[in-house]
C-alpha positions as CSV (number, residue, x, y, z in Angstrom):
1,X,151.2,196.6,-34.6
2,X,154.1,197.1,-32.1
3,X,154.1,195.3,-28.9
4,X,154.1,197.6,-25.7
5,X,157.9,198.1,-25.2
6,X,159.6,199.4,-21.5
7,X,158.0,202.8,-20.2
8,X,159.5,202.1,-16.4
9,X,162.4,200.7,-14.5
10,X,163.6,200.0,-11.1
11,X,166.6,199.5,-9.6
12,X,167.5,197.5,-6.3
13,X,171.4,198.5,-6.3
14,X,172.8,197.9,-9.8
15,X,170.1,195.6,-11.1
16,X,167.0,196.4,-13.0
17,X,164.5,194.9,-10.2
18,X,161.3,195.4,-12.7
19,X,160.4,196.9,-15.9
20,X,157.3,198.1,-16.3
21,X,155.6,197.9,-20.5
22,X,153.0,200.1,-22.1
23,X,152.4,202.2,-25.1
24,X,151.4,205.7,-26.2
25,X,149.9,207.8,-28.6
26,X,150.1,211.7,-28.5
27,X,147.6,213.0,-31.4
28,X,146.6,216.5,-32.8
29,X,143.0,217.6,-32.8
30,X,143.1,217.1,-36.8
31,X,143.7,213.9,-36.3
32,X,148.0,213.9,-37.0
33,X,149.6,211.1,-34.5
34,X,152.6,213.5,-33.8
35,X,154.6,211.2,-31.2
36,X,154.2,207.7,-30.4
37,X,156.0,204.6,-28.5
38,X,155.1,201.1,-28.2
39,X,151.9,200.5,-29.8
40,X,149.5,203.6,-30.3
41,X,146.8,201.4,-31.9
42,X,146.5,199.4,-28.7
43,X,143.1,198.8,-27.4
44,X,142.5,199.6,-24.1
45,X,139.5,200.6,-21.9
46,X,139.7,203.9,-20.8
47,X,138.0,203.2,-17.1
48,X,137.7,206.6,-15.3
49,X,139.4,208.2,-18.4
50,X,135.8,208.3,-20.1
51,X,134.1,210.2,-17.7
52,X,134.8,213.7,-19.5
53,X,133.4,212.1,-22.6
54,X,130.4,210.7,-20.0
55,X,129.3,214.2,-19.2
56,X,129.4,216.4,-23.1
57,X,125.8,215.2,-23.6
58,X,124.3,216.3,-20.9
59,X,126.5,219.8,-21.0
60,X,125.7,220.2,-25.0
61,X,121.8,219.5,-24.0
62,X,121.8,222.0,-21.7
63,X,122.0,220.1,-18.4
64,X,124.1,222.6,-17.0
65,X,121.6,225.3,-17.6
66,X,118.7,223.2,-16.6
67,X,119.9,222.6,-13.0
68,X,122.3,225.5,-12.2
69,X,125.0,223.5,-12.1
70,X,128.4,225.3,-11.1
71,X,132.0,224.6,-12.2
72,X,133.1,222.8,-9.5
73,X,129.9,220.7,-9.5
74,X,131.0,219.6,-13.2
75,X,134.1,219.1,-12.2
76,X,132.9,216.7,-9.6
77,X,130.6,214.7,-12.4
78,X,133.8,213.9,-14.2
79,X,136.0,213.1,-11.1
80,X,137.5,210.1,-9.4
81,X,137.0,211.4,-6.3
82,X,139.2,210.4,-3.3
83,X,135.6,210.6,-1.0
84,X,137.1,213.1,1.5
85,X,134.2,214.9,3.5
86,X,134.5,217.5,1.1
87,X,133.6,215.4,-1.9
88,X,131.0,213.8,0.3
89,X,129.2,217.2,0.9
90,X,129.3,218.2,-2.7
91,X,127.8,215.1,-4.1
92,X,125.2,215.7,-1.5
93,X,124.4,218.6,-2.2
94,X,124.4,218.0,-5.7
95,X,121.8,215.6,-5.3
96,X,119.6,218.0,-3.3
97,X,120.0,220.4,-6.2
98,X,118.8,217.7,-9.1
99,X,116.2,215.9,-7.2
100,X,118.5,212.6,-7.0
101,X,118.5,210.2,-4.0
102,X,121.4,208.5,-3.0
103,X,120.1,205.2,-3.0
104,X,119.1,205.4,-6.8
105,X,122.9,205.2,-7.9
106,X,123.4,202.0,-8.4
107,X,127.4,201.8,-8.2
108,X,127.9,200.5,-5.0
109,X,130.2,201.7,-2.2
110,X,133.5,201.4,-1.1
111,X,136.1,202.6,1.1
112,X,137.4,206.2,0.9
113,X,140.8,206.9,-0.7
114,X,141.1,210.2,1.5
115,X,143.4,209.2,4.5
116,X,141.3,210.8,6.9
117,X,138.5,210.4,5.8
118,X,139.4,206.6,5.7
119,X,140.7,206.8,9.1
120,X,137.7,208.0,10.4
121,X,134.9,205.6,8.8
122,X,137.4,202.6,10.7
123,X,137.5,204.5,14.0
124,X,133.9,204.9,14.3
125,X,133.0,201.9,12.2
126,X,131.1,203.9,9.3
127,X,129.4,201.4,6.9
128,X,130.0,203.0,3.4
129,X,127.2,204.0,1.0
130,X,126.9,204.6,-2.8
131,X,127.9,208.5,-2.0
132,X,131.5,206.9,-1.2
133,X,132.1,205.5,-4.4
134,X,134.7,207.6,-6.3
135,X,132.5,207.8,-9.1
136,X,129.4,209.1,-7.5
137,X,129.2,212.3,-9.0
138,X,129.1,210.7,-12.2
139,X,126.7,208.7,-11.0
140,X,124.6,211.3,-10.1
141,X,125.0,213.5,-13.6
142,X,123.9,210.2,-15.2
143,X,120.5,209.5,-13.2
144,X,120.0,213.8,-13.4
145,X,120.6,213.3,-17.1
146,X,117.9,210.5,-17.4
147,X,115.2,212.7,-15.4
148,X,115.9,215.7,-17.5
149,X,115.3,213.8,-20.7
150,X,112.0,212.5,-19.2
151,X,114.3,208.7,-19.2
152,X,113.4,206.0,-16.9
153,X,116.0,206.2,-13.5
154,X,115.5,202.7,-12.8
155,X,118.1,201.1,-15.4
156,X,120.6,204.0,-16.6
157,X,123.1,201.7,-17.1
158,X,122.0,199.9,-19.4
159,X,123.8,199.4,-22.9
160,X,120.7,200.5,-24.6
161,X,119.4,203.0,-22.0
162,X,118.5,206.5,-24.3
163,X,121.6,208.2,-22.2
164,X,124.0,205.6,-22.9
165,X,123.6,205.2,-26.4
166,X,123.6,209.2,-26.5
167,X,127.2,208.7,-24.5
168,X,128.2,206.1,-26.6
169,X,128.0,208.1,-30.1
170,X,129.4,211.2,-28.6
171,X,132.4,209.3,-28.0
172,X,132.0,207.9,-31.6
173,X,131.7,210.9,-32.8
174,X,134.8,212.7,-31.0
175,X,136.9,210.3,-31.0
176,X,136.6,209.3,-34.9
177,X,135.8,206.2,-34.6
178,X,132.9,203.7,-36.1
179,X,130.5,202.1,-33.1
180,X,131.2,198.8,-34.0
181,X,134.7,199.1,-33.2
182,X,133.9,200.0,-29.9
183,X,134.4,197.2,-27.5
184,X,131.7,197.5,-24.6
185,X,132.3,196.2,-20.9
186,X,131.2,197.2,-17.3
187,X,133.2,199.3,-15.5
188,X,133.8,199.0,-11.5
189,X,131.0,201.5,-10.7
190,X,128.8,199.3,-13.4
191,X,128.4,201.7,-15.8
192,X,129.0,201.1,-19.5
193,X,132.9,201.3,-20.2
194,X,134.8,201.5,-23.7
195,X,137.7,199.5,-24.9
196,X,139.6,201.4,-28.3
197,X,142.7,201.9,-29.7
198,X,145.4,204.9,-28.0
199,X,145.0,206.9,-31.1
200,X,141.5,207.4,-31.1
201,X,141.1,208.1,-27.7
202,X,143.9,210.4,-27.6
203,X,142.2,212.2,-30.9
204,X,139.5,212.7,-28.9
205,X,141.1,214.2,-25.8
206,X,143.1,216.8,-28.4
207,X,139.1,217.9,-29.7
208,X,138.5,218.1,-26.1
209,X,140.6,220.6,-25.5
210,X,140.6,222.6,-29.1
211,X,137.1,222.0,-30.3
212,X,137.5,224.5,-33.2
213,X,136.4,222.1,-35.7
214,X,133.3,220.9,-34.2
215,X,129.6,222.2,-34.2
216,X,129.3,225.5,-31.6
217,X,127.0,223.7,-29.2
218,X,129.5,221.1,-29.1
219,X,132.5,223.2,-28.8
220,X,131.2,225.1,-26.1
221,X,130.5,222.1,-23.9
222,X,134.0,221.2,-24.5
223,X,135.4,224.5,-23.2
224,X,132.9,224.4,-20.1
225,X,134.2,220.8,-19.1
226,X,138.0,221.4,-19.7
227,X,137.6,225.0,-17.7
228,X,136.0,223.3,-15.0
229,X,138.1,220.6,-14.5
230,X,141.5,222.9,-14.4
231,X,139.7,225.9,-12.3
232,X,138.1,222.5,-9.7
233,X,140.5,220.0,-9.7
234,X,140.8,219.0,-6.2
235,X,136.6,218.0,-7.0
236,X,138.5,215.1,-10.2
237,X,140.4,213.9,-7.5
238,X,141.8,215.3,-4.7
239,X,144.1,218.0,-3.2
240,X,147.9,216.1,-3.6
241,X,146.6,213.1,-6.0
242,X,148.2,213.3,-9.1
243,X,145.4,214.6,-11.3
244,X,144.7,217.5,-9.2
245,X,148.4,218.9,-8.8
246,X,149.3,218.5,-12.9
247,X,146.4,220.4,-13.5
248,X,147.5,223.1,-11.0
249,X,150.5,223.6,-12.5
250,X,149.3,223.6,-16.0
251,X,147.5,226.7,-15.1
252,X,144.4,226.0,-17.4
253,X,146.4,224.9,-20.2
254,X,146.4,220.7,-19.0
255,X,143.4,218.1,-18.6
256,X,144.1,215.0,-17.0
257,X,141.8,212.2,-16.2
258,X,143.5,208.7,-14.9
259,X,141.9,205.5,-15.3
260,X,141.9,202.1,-13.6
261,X,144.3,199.7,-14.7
262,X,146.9,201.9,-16.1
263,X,145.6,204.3,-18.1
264,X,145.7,208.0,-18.2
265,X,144.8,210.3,-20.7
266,X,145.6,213.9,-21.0
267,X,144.7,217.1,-22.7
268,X,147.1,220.3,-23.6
269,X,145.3,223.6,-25.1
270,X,146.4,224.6,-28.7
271,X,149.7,226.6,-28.0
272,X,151.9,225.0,-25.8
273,X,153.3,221.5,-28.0
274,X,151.5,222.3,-31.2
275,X,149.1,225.1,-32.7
276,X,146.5,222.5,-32.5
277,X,145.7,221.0,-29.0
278,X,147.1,217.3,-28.4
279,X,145.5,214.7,-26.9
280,X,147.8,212.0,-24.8
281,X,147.1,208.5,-24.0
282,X,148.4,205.5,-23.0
283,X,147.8,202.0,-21.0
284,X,150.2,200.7,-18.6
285,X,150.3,197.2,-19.6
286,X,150.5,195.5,-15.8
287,X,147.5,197.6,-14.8
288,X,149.7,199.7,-12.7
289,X,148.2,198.8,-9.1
290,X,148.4,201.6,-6.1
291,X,150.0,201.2,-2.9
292,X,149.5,202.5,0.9
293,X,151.6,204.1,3.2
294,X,152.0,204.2,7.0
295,X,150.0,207.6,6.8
296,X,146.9,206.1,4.7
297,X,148.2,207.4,1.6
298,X,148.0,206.0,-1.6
299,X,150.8,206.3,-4.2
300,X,150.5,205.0,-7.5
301,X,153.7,203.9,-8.9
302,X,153.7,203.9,-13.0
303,X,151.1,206.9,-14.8
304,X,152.2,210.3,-12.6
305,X,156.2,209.4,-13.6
306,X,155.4,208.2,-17.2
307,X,152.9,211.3,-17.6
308,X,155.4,213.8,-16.5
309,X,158.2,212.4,-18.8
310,X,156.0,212.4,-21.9
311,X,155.5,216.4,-21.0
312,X,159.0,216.5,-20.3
313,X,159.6,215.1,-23.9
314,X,157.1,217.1,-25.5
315,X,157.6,220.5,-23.8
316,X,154.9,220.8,-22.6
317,X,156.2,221.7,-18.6
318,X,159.3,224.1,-17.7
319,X,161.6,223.4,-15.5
320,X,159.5,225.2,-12.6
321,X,156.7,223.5,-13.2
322,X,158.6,219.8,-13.3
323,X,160.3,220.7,-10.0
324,X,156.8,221.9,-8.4
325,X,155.8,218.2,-9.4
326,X,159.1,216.3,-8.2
327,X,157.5,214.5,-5.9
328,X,155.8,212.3,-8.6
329,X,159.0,211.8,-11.1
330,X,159.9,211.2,-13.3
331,X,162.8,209.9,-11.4
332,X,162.6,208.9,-7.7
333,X,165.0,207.7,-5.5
334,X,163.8,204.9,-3.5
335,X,164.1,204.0,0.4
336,X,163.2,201.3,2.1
337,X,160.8,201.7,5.6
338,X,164.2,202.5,7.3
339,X,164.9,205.2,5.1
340,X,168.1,203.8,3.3
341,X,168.3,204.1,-0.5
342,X,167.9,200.9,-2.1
343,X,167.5,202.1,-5.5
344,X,165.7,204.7,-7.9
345,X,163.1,204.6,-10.6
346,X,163.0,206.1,-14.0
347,X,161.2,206.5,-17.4
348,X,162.6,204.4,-20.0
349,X,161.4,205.2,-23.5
350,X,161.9,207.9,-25.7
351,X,158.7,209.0,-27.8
């Protein structure tokens, strides 16, 4: 296998400051690997890239159905949420809806990534609770999952709960791949996380987004998570993160889900790089940490530049739509806290 090779440089003046490595795979829904740099084999663990894979059992058994659930409410089961008040009120009133109680998620709380929402819990010295954690309308899908299926609440996150070996061979089963090459960890919110190779996981974001070869329930389920997430996607994140403003601009025709660590996967309907849909992943190999601004704003430095050069490459984005998206890359310039420019930062590969 190749070794993850340069996706992202730096500059301070004339001199490469840092390089940034990772690898890629871009895959058709019948399985072709159409594009690739670095190492498309790698194994990675998708983190918060799962989550749309998380949710297409308890769409395809009719959870959706069962407790009314609208689009943005799915939206919000597969999100990374930024916990502003709005994401707060929805996951509330989700719970209302399904009968779940805050305190039965068991994946913990932390700090909001909405600036003013963070602002606020400081000011007035809010403690947070499990509803804060970006992943608890996952959370919340999971436990109303378990109580649909008649499952006990109290350990849903185990390996060997009924719902997570349901998730686990759905993700088998999409992603074309046996279970025993699944690697299994926790994930920060505690629930069961997968570790495969690029390829598959990319093969399995392309039958996301054109499900014409699978069973009709399935398919369906498909089309109901990759509509909700493009027509809701300030509930995946938030309005002016990443995730939220590619799918905007894709207009219905892009998915994105990022993960911890570095990894981001992404979805494009059949028509736009191929006459099959295309599935896109890759892992940032330094984990790609975020940073904070004066203003409480995080900004991730690696995945939004990297993602919007591979749709560059691919054709997947106009010129309009790249320039609506400047503000992420591919190429910045960059200033220091005075405003000078000390340097920029580019893509550096070439699929």
């Amino acid at each position: 296998m190749d070794a993850p090779l340069p996706i992202l440089e730096l500059t301070r003046g004339e001199v490469v400051e840092a390089t940034h490595r990772g690898s890629i795979a871009v895959v058709a829904s019948d399985g072709s690997l159409l594009r690739s740099y670095g190492d498309p084999y790698k194994v990675a663990f998708l983190r918060s890239s799962a989550k749309p894979f998380q949710v297409l059992p308890f769409v395809e058994d009719g959870g959706i159905e069962h407790y009314r659930y609208t689009p943005a409410e799915l939206a919000l089961s597969c999100a990374s949420h930024e916990t502003s008040q709005m994401h707060l009120d929805a996951v509330h009133a989700l719970q209302q809806k399904t009968g779940i109680v805050e305190y039965q998620l068991q994946c913990g709380p932390h700090l909001p990534g909405d600036a003013n929402k963070l602002r606020e819990v400081v000011q007035k010295n809010i403690a947070p609770t499990p509803n804060f954690n970006n992943c608890s309308g996952k959370h919340t899908t999971m436990l109303a999952f378990a109580k649909m299926r008649g499952d006990s609440l109290d350990n849903y996150l185990d390996f060997d709960h009924p719902i997570q070996r349901e998730i686990r061979w759905t993700l088998v089963e999409m992603c074309g791949i046996p279970d025993e090459d699944i690697q299994l960890g926790i994930d920060g919110c505690s629930a069961p996380n997968f570790a495969l190779p690029l390829f598959h996981a990319a093969q399995g974001m392309a039958r996301l987004c054109d499900p014409r070869d699978l069973e009709s329930k399935r398919a369906a389920a498909c089309k109901k998570i990759t509509s909700a997430m493009t027509t809701h996607p300030e509930m995946v994140s938030n309005f002016g993160e990443f995730d939220c403003e590619l799918m905007k601009t894709g207009n219905g025709k892009i998915v994105t889900k990022r993960g911890a660590e570095g990894y981001q996967i992404i979805g494009v309907l059949p028509g736009i790089i191929h006459e099959r849909g295309v599935g896109i992943a890759f892992k940032v190999e330094d984990g790609d940490k975020s940073s904070m601004d004066d203003a409480l704003h995080t900004h991730t430095r690696v995945r939004p530049p990297v993602a919007l050069e591979i749709l560059r490459q691919l054709g997947a984005l106009n010129n309009s739509q790249l320039e609506s998206l400047i503000s992420f890359g591919p190429e910045k310039v960059i200033r220091n806290y005075a405003g000078l420019v000390t340097g920029r930062m580019y893509p550096f590969f070439t699929l």
